[in-house]
N, C-alpha and C positions, 0 to 999 in steps of 0.2 A: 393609454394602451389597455387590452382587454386583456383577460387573465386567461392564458393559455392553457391548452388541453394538453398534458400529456404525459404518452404512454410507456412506462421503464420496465425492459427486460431485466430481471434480475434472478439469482438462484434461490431458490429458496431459505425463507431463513434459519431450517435446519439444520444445512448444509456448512455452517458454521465459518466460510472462506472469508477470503478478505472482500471481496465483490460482495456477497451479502450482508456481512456486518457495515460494510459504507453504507449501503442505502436504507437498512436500518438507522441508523443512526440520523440521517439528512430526512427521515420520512414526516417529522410534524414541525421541519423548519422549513417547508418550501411556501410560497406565497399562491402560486399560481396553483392548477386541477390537477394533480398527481393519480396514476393509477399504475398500480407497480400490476406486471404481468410477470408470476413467479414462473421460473423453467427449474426441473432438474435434471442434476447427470446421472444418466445412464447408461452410459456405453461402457460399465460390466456390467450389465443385467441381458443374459441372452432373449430378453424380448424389447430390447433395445430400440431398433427400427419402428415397434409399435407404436412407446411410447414417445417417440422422438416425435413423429407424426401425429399422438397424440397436440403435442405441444404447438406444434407448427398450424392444427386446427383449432385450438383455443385462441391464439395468436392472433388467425386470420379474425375468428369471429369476434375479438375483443377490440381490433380494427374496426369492423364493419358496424358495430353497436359505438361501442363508444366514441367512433369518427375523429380520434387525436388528431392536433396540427403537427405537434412532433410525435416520434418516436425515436427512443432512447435506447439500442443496444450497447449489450457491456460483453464485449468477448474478450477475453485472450489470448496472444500472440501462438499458440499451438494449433496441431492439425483440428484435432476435435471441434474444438471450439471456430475455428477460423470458416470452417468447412457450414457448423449447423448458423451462426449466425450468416453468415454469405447469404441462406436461405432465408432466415428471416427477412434480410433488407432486400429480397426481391417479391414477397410478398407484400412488405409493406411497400414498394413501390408499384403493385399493382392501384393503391388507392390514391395516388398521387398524394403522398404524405412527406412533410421534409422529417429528414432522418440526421440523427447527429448517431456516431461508432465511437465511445471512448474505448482505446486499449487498453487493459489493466495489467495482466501478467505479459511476460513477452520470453517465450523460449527462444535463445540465440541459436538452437540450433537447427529449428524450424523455421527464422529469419533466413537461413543461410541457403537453405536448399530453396525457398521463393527466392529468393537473389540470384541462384544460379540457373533453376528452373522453372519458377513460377507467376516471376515477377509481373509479365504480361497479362498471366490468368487473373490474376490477383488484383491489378488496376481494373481489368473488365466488371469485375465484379462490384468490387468495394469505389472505384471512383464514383458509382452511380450516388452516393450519398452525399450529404448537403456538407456537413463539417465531421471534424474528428475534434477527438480529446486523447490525449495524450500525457502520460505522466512523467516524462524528460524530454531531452531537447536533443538525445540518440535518436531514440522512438520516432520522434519529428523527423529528422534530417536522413534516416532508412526508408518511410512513410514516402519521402518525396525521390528519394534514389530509384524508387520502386515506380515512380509515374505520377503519385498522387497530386492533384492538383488542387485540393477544394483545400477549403480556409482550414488550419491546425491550431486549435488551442492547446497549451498546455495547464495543468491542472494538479491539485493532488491529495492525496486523503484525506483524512479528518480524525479531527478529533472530539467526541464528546462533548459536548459545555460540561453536560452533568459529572463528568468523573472529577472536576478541579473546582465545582463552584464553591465549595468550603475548604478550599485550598487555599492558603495566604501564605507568599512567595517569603514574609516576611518573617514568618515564625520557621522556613525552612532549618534544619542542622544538618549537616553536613559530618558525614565521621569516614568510614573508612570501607562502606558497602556497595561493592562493585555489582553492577548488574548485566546480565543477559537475558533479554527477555525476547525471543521469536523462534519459530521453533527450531529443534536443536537436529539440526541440518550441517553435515561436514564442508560444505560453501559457502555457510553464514561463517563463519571463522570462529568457530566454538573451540579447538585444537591449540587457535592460537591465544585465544582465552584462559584456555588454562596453562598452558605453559608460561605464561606471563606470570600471574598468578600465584603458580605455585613459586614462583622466585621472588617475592614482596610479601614480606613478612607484614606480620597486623594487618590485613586487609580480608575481607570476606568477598568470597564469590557467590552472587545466587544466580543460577541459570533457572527462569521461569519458562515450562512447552513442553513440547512434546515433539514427535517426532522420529524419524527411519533411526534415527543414529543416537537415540537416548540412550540406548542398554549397551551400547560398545563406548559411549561416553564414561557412563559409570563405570564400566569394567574398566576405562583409561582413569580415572581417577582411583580406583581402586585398586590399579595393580601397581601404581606410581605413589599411591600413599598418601594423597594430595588432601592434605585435611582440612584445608581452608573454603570447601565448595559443599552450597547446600543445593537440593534437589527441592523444587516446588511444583514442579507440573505443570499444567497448564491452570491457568491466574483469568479471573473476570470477576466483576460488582467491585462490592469493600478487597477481597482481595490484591485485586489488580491495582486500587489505590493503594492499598496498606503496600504493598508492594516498592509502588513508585516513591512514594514517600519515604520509607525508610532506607532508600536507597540515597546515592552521592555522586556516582558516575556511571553513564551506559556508556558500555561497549557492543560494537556491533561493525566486526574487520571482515565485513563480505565481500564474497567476490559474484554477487548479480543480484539486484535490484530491482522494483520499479520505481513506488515512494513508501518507505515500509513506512506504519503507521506507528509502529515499536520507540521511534527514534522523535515523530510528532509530541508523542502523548509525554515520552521522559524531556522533553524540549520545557511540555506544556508544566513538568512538574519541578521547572527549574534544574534537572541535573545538567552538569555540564556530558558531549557526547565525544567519543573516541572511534572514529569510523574509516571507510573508504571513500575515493571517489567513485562511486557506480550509480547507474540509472541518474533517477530524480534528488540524491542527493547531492552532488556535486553540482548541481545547478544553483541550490541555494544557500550552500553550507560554507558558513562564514569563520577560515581556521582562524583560532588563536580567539576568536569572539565567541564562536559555540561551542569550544572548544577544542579539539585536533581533528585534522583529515589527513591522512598518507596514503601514499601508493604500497606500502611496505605492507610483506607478510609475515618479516622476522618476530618472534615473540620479542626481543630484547628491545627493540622501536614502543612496543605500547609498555614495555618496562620503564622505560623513560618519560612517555607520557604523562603516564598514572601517577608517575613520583611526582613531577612536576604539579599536576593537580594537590596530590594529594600535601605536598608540604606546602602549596599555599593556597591555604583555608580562604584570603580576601580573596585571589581571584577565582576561587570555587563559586564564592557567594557571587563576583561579579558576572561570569558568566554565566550562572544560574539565574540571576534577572533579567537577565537580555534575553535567554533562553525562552524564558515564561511570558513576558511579553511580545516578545514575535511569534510566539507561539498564539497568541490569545488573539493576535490581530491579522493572521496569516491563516491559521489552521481547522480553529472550531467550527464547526457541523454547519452551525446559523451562516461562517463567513462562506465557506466551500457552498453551500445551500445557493447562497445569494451570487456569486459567482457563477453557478452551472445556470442559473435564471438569469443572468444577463447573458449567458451565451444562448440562453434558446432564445432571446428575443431577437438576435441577433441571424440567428440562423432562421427564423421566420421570415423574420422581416425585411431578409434579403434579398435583392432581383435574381 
């Protein structure tokens, strides 16, 4: 087989999202001709329409020079996004090019209004493409409620090789440092983090992000008196190691999803994990093996939890090694890499 051409929308890597730090990260493990075609958002910028159209003729002419077999859009489940990619994949079908659409974010409440008004627009548009990618098996099974007919693979973040390669699962220690690390958003279940928390004594909390709800966070842990919770910010390089490493459990009691990459990486670092079922986790999240998963948003449920964990040290250590190994054969950059390359051959190669 010959070594494909092709072409990934992506935002730029300034832009700091979860969509541009993936394709960061996958960009010098792919085998086949990559050319990332960088877009950014600007719809607050009131000359927004300019550059929008800027981008849609960079687009066309990166089509037209560089003559990809595939092209790679990354949108998200929102109007913005839904609306400017729609427009990419009729440009790029002006050149008879097959097109793979993974979703990455997905706002439920802009699913809901294509479900009750759109739905029909919405197959018009988007059925015109070869395959999707998707990061759960919701996503999928709304995807086709909607009309969609063309092949769905499901997919899902990555993790670094480089943050764990001087990681050894076997020198891990385990004490008493809970973590939070994504940003600190009142639907990731940071409220119920600390109310847990502050009721288990000897244990640290670090909440690592940022985020709309940081400064009404502190002011809840301040005006509650909660002395067990440290502030770091937001975490990357040595940090974001030093981080995972000296940590012992993540928590992360959200209530919406796609595949957070948060829960990947403390997988990849051996901690055991304390979560929900939403999105792309409950697709592969093995309770009692990776640790807990509940439907619950009581604090006194992840009280139970944590104790559990935390007074048995063997099976911290045991599901911390399962954690790091399916991490290591599931997750990193090179496997996801090699993965999205056998879907484009597939979507090539197809009648």
């Amino acid at each position: 087989m010959r070594r494909l051409k092709v072409l990934i929308n992506t935002p730029n890597i300034s832009d700091k999202g979860g969509v541009s730090n993936h394709f960061l990260g996958l960009k010098d493990k792919f085998q086949n001709e990559i050319e990332y075609n960088y877009i950014g958002d600007k719809s607050n910028s009131k000359f927004f329409i300019f550059y929008q159209l800027i981008d849609y003729f960079i687009f066309f002419k990166k089509i037209f020079v560089y003559k990809p077999d595939i092209v790679h859009l990354n949108p998200s489940l929102n109007m913005k996004a839904t609306i400017r990619d729609g427009i990419f994949l009729m440009i790029a079908r002006l050149f008879n090019v097959k097109i793979l659409v993974f979703w990455h974010g997905w706002a439920d409440n802009f699913g809901k209004k294509i479900s009750i008004r759109y739905s029909k627009l919405f197959k018009y548009v988007y059925n015109k493409t070869n395959a999707f990618c998707v990061l759960c098996t919701d996503f999928e099974n709304t995807l086709k409620k909607w009309g969609i007919d063309k092949p769905i693979y499901i997919e899902t973040t990555k993790v670094d090789d480089d943050i764990i390669k001087n990681f050894n699962i076997n020198n891990k220690k385990y004490g008493n440092g809970l973590l939070f690390l994504a940003r600190v958003e009142k639907y990731k279940g940071i409220y119920i983090c600390l109310e847990a928390v502050k009721n288990i004594s000897d244990v640290k909390l670090t909440i690592a992000g940022s985020g709309n709800e940081l400064n009404n966070v502190k002011k809840y842990v301040s005006d509650r008196n909660i002395e067990n919770v440290e502030f770091i910010g937001y975490v990357s390089g040595k940090k974001l190691i030093e981080t995972y490493t000296n940590s012992s459990i993540y928590l992360l009691p959200s209530d919406a999803e796609g595949m957070p990459t948060s829960i990947l990486e403390a997988m990849a670092f051996g901690l055991p994990v304390i979560t929900r079922p939403v999105g792309g986790i409950k697709d592969f999240f093995e309770d009692g093996k990776m640790g807990y998963i509940t439907e619950s948003k009581d604090p006194k449920v992840y009280i139970e939890l944590i104790k559990n964990l935390l007074q048995n040290k063997e099976k911290i250590k045991e599901i911390g090694r399962y954690n790091h190994e399916y991490a290591k054969k599931r997750f990193l950059a090179s496997k996801v890499a090699k993965r999205l390359e056998n879907i484009y051959e597939e979507v090539y190669y197809a009648k």
